[in-house]
N, C-alpha and C positions, 0 to 999 in steps of 0.2 A: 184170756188176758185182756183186760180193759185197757182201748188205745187213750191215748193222752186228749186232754179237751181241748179244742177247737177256740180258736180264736179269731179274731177279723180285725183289721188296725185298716181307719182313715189313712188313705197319699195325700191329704190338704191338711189334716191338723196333726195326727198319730192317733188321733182315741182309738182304743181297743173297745173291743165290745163281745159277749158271748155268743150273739148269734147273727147271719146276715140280716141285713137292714138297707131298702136302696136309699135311706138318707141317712147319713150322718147327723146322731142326735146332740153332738158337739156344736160343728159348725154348720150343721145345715145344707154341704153339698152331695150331690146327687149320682149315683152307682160310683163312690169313690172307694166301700171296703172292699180290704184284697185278704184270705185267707194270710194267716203267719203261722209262723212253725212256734207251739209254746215252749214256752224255756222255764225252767226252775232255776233257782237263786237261793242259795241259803242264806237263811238271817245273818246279817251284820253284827258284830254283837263289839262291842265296846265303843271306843271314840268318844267325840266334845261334840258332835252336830246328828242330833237325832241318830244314835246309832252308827254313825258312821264307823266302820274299821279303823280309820286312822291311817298309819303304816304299817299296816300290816299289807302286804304283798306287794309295798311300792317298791317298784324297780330303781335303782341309781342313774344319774343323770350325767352326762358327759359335756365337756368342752367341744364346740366345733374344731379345732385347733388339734382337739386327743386323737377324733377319728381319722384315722390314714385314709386317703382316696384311692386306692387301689382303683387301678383300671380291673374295666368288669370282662371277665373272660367270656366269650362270646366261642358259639358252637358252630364250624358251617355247615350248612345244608349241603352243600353241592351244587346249589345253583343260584347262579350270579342275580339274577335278575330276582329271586325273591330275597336274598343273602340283603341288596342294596334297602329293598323296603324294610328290612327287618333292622336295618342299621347297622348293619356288617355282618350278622349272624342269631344264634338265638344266643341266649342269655340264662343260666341256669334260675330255675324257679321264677323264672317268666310265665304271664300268661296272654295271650295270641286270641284275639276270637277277629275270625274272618268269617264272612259271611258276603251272599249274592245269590242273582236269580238260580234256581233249579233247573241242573244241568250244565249251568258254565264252566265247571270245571273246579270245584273245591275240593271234590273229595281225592278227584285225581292228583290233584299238585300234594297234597297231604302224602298221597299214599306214595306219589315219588319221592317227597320228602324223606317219609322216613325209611324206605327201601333204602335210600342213596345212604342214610345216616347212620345204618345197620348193620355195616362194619364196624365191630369194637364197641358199639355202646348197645343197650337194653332200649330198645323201642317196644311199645306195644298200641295198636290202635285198635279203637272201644266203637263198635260200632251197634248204636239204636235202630238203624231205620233198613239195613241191610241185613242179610245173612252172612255165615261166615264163606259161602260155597258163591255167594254172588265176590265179594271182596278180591276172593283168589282166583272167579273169573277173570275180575278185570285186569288182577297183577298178571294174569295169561297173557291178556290181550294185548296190553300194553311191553310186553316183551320182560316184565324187572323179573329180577332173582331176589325172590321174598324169602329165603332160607332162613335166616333169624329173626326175621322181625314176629312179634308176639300179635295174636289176636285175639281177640273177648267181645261177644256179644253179649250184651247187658245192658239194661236202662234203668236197674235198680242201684241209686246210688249210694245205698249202704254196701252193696257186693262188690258195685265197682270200687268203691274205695278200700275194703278189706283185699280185695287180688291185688291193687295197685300196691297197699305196706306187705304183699307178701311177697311179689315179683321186685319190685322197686325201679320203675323203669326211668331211664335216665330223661326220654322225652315220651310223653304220650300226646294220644288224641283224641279226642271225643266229638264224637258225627251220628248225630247233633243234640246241642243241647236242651232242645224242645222235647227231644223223647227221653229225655232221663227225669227219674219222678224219687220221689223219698213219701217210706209210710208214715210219716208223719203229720202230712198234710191229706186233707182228702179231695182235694181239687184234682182234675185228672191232669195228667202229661201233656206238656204245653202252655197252662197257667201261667199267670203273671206271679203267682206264689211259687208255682214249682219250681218255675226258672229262675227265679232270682234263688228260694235256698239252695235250688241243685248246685248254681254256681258259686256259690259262697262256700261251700264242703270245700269245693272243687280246688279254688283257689286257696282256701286255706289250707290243703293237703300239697299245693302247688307251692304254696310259701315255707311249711315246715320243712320237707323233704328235699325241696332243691327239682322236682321233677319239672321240664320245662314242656305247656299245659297250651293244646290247641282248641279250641273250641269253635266249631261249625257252626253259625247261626243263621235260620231263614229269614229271610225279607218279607214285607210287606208288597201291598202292589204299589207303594208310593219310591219305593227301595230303598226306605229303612229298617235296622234289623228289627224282627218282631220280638215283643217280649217289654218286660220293663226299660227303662231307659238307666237305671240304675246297674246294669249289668253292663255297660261302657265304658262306669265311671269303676267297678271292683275290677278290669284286667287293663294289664299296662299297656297293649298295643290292640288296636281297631286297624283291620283291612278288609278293604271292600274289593268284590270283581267288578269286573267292570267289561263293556262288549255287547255287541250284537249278536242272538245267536244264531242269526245269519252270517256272522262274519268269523273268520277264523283265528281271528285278533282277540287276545285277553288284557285286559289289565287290569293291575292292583295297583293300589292307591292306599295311602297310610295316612289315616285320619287321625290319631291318636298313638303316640309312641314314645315311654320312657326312659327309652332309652336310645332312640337316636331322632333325626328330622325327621317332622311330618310333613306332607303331602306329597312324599317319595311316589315315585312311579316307578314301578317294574312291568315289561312291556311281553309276552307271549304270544308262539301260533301255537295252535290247535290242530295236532295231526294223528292219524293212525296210532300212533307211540307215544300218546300222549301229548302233556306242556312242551313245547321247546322255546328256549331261550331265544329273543330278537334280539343280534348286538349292534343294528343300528337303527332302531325304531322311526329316526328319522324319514328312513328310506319310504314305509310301507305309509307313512301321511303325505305325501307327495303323490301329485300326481302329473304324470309325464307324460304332455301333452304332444301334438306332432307339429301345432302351430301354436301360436296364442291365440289365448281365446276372453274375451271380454267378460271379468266380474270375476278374476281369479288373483289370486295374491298371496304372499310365503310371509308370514312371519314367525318370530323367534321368540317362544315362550320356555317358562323357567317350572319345569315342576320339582320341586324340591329343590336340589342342587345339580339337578339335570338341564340344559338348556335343548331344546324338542324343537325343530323346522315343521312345523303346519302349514298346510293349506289352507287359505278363507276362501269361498264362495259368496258368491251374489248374485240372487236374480232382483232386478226392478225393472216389473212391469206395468204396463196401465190397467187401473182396477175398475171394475164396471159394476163395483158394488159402492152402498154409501159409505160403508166405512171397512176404508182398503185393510189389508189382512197385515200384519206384522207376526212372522214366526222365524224362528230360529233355532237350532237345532247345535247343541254342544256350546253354545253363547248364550250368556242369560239375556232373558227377553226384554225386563225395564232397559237394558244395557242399549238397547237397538233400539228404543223409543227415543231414549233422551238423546243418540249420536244423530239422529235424523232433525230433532230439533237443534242441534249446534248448527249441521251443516244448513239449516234454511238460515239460523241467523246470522250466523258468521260466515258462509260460504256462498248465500244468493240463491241457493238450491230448493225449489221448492217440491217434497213428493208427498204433499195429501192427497194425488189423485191417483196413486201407484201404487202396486202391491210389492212389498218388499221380503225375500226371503233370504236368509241368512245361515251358510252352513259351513261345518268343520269338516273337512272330508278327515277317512279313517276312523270316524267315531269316536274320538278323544274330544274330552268336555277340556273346556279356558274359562277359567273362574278368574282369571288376573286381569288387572285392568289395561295392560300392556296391548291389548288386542285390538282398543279403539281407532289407531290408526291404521289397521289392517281393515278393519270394517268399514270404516269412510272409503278409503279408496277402492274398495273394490264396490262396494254401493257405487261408485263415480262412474267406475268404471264400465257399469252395467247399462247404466240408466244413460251414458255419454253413446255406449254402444264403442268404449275404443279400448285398447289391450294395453295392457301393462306389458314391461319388461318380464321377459321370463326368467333373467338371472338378476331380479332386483326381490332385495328383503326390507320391508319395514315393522318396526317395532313402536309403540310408544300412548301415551293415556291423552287422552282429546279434554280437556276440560269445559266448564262450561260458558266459560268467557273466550272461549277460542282458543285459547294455547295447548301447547304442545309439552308435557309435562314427562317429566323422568320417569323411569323404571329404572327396580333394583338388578344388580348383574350385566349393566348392560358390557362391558367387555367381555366378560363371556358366551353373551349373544352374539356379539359380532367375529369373534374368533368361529364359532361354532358356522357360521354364514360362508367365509369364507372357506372354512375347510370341506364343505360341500361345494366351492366352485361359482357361487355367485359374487357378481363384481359390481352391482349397486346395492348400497343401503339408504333409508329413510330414516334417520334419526332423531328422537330428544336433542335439541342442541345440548343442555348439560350431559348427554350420554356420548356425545361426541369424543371421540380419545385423543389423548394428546400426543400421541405418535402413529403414525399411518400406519395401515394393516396392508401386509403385502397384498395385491390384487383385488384390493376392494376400496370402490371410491364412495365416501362419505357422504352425503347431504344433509345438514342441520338443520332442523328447521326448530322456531317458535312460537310461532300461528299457526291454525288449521291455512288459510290462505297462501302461505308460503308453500305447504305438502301439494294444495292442491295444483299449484303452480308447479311445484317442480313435475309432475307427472301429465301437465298439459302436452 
């Protein structure tokens, strides 16, 4: 049986072409063909423009006004903390692709998923890079009772898809989507061809049926997912792990999601028995010290519609090199150039002769600019050599004219501050609230000069 011919299409213009080529005889760029799966097209035959069909196969068009918004029924998993990133549950004929370093725990949280999900509905989980006799180890290990859930080893996605319209599983899984391949292509398993058409079957089979569609993806060493970038944009939710695997702390983070807020946070430990849910994440970024200790500081950051008590760190010390080190860990790095430039010109401070290091204990990344005022003062407070309050929280954005600028949520920061028992805050003076919060006393400020004053 002669296989189908082969084809290569340009990522910079689309030219196809019949065979590889490292340069594109279109536009000229260089190692940009990627195998594609060939497609047949029957001739068009009637119509007013070249051929065209006309109306023939056009679908009819609706009123916004006609479609009813039904609320989307949503499935739970069983567990809260991935339920919240998921945006209250799954979602029939969703599709999920999470992905992180090897090892952190995706396939396990999966396989608790669908164990937990396997009362009453049809799971099946598709596994490439395992066996079936490793999978039912680890449901050993991990204590579940896998009695109904379905399993299939297979990387060939014409089989997986034929089991999947004969089983018809309500949620499936596929781990990963690097080892599934189609004969159609001849690039091997893992290709930027393979993977984009493997997941295009995938999701289109996830869209027809209603089957709600996990997809495991590896990372790079940069820890983005590998593969085209186009497989981010074909499924509705992106989740990353996240963790040291030194540490026994997980988290997912939602980077893309259709269906409810992105940059959700669900927080896990790592034990014997698998994921278990944290329900006060708060607790395990904090650290409880016996005394104060100088270049340490709590603030109140918002991931999603969660508001999170972090610790900031600071060391500043004298550097005995020409050009002092600036690093920071879980804070972006320009973020701690430009704060050290505020505070020399609006606070008098000068450290070009200092090494400054910068860290989030617990391992949790702050991408929000909410965090500038937690990083000045504890930078102060390093380099002064003198302690902050231990039950004091600030929050708030350092601009570069020296003010002291709003963050979003801020009553929810401040509720969340006090419910853990601290009785000073540092705030945006617009974040300031207009009725006092039992046990907790306010400070407004609108200069960096004013913050550094109140903590003199």
């Amino acid at each position: 049986m002669a296989r189908a011919k082969v084809l290569y299409s340009c990522t910079e213009c689309g030219a196809t072409s019949p065979k590889w080529m490292g340069q594109c005889a279109d536009c000229g760029a260089w190692n940009t063909l990627t195998e594609i799966a060939p497609t047949t097209t029957a001739p068009a035959r009637g119509g007013r423009f070249g051929g065209y069909a006309g109306t023939a196969g056009a679908q009819p068009v609706q009123h916004l006004s006609d479609v009813p918004p039904d609320d989307v029924q949503r499935q739970p998993t069983g567990i809260g903390e991935f339920d919240r990133v998921l945006g209250g549950g799954l979602v029939p004929g969703s599709v999920v692709l999470i992905g992180g370093d090897p090892g952190i725990g995706k396939s396990t949280l999966l396989l608790q998923t669908l164990v937990g999900m396997g009362e009453g509905r049809r799971t099946l989980y598709v596994t490439g890079e395992e066996s079936l006799q490793q999978v039912s180890l680890r449901a050993h290990r991990l204590g579940l009772e896998s009695g109904s859930m379905q399993l299939l080893a297979e990387t060939r996605v014409e089989s997986l898809l034929a089991t999947a319209e004969k089983e018809r599983p309500e949620v499936m899984v596929v781990d990963s989507i690097q080892t599934i391949y189609t004969e159609e292509l001849q690039s091997a398993p893992g290709a930027v061809a393979q993977v984009r058409e493997s997941a295009a079957r995938l999701v289109r089979h996830a869209k027809a049926s209603g089957t709600a569609l996990f997809l495991v993806g590896h990372v790079t060493k940069e820890g983005t997912l590998a593969g085209p970038r186009v497989l981010e944009h074909m499924v509705d939710t992106v989740l990353y792990f996240e963790g040291d695997s030194g540490s026994r702390y997980r988290l997912i983070r939602a980077f893309k999601n259709r269906f409810g807020a992105v940059n959700e946070l669900g927080v896990f430990a790592m034990t014997d028995r698998g994921l278990r849910e944290v329900s006060n994440p708060s607790a395990i970024f904090l650290s409880r010290h016996d005394e104060p200790v100088p270049g340490s500081v709590v603030m109140v950051t918002l991931e999603g519609s969660r508001p999170l008590l972090v610790e900031v760190q600071a060391l500043v010390d004298e550097s005995h090199l020409g050009n002092p080190r600036r690093i920071s860990t879980g804070l972006e790095h320009n973020r701690v150039a430009m704060l050290l430039a505020v505070l020399h010109r609006h606070g008098g401070v000068a450290t070009f002769d200092q090494d400054v290091f910068v860290n989030v204990v617990g391992g949790v990344r702050v991408t929000e600019t909410g965090a500038d005022l937690a990083m000045v003062l504890a930078m102060m407070s390093s380099l002064r050599n003198r302690t902050l309050p231990q039950d004091l929280v600030v929050f708030g954005e350092v601009g570069l004219a020296g003010e002291i600028r709003p963050v979003p949520s801020g009553q929810e920061r401040l509720h969340e501050a006090a419910k853990h028992g601290f009785k000073r805050a540092i705030v945006p003076k617009a974040n300031a609230p207009r009725r006092p919060i039992a046990g907790l006393q306010i400070t407004p400020v609108s200069r960096l000069s004013e913050a550094l004053s109140a903590v003199a």
